[in-house]
N, C-alpha and C positions, 0 to 999 in steps of 0.2 A: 649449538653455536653455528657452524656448517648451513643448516639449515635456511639462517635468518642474514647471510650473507653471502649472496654467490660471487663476489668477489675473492671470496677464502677458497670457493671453490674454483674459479676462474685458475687463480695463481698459482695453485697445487699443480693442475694440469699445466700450466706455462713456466712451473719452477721444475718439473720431471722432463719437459722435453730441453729446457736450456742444459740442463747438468747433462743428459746424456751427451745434446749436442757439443757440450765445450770438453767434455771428454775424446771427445776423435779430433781434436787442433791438432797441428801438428806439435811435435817434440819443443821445439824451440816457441812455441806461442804460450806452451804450456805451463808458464810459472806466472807469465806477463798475462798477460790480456784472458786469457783462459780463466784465471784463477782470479782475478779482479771481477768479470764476469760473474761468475758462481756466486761469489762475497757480493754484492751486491744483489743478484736476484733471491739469494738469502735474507740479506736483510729487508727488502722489500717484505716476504715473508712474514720476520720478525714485525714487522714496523704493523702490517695489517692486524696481526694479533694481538700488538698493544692497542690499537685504534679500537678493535671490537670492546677492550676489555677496559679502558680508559674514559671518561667522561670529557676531558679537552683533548678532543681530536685534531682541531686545526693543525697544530704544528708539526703531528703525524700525520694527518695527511697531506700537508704541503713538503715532505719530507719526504713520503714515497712518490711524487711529480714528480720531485726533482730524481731520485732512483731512476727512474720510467726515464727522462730525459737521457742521464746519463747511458741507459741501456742502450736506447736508442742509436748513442753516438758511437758506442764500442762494439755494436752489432754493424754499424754501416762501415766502419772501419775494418771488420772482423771479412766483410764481403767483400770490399777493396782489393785485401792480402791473400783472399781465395780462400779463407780459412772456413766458408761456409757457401752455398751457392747462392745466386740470385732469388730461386725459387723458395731457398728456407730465409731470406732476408726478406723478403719481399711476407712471408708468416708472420714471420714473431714481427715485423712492425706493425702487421694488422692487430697481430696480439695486444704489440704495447700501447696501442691506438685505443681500442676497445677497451684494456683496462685502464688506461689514462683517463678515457671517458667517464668510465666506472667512478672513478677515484673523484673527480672534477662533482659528476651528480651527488658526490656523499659532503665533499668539501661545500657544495652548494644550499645543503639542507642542514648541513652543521652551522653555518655562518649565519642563515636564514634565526636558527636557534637561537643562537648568541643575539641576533639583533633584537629580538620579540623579549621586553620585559617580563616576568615573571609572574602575575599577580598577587599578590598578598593579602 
């Protein structure tokens, strides 16, 4: 599976560095935005592993966009409150940039599918 999709591989590497990172929030960040964070780059996770294994992908992969968006907005916020630096904000947006990319090229080729009748 791995093999035939390096967005699985992409997001394993960006789902191990968000957990470590939302692990050192401080105390009080910790139940909020820390742990919403995590639940969310988890399910992104989840969500690509139903997409590989699923035949209608669209509404999974317009599901983890919107994931990827929301990350985006609680990692800029996350950087506002100093709960992470500039230097690692300024990462993981490249991250979610590059896999939003990812995600947009496969939503592209799926929808491309859906359009082309079948022949019979």
């Amino acid at each position: 599976m791995k093999e035939n999709y390096p967005i699985f591989e992409k997001w394993t590497k960006i789902l191990d560095w968000i957990l470590a990172t939302v692990e050192k929030y401080p105390k009080n960040a910790r139940f909020t935005i820390s742990t919403k964070i995590a639940n969310m780059a988890l399910e992104v996770m989840e969500k690509i592993i139903e997409a590989i294994y699923t035949k209608n992908r669209l509404y999974i992969l317009q599901s983890i966009n919107l994931y990827i968006e929301k990350l985006r907005v609680f990692f800029r916020i996350s950087m506002e409150r100093r709960y992470i630096s500039i230097r690692q904000y300024e990462y993981i947006i490249n991250e979610l940039n590059e896999t939003g990319m990812m995600v947009g090229g496969w939503l592209k080729v799926e929808t491309n599918r859906k359009s082309i009748p079948a022949d019979n």
